[in-house]
Legacy VTK file of the C-alpha trace (Angstrom):
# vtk DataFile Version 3.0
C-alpha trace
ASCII
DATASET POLYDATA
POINTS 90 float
0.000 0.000 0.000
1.415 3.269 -0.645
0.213 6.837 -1.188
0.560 8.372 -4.805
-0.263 11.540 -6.673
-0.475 13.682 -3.691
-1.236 17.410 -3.941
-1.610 19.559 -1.318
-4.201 21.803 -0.176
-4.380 25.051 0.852
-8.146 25.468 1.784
-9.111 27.340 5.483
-11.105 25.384 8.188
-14.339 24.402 7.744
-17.082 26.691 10.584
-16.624 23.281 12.413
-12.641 23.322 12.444
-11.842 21.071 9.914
-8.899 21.472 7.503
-7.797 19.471 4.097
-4.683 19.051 4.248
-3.875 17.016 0.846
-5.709 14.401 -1.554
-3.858 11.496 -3.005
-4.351 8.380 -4.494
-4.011 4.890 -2.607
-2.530 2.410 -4.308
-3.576 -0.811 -2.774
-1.628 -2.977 -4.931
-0.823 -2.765 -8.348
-3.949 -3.494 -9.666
-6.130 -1.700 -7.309
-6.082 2.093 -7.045
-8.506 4.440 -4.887
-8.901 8.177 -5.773
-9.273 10.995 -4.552
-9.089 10.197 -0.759
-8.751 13.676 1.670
-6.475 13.769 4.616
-8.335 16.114 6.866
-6.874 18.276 10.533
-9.521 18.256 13.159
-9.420 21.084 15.177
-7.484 19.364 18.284
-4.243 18.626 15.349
-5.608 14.744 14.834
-5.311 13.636 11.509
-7.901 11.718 9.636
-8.395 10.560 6.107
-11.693 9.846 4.250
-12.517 8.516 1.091
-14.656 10.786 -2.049
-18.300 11.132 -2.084
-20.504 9.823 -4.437
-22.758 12.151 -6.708
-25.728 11.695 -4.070
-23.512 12.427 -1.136
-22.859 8.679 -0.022
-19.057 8.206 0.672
-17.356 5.471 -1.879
-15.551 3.192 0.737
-15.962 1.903 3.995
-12.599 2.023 5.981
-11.655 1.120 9.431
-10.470 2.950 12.640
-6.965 1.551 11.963
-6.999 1.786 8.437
-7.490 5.357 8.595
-4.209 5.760 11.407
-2.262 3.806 9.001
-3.108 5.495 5.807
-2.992 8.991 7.146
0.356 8.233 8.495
1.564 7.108 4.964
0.145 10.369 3.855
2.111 12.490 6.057
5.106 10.618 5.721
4.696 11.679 2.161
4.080 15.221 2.695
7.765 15.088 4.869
9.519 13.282 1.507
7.732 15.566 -0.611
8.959 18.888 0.973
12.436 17.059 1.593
12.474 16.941 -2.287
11.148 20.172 -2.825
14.023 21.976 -0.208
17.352 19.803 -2.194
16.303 21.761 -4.945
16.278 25.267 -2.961
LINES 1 91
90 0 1 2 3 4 5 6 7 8 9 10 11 12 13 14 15 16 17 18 19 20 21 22 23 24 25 26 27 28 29 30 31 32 33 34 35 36 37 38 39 40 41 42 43 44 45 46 47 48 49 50 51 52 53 54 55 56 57 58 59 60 61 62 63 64 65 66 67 68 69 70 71 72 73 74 75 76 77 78 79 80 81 82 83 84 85 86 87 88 89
């Protein structure tokens, strides 16, 4: 499993405290991809990540407690190599 096309975001907090922070890809394995997942700052700094909503609102996957920990942690752990790269180029 490992996080791909990451962009980050530079939205402000939602009224409720809620932040963006980046949307990426999860690649699963090599044949399975997910899109367009969100990891999202609550207000109290926890990190969180949830999958896209359908058109109607519904969200597109079901994940798990830990699932989320582990995938938002491969998502910041991204962010760190991605601004790594970005400041050996400064």
């Amino acid at each position: 499993m490992r996080v791909v096309d990451l962009r980050r975001l530079h939205n402000p907090a939602s009224p409720q405290g809620f932040r963006a922070i980046a949307a990426f890809s999860l690649e699963l394995t090599p044949e399975i991809k997910l899109f367009d997942l969100q990891l999202i700052e609550a207000r109290d700094g926890r990190l969180n990540v949830y999958p896209p909503k359908s058109g109607n609102g519904s969200l597109t996957a079901a994940l798990a407690p830990s699932v989320r920990r582990d995938i938002a942690a491969l998502a910041i752990k991204e962010i760190d190599s991605d601004q790594h790269r970005r400041n050996s180029y400064v």
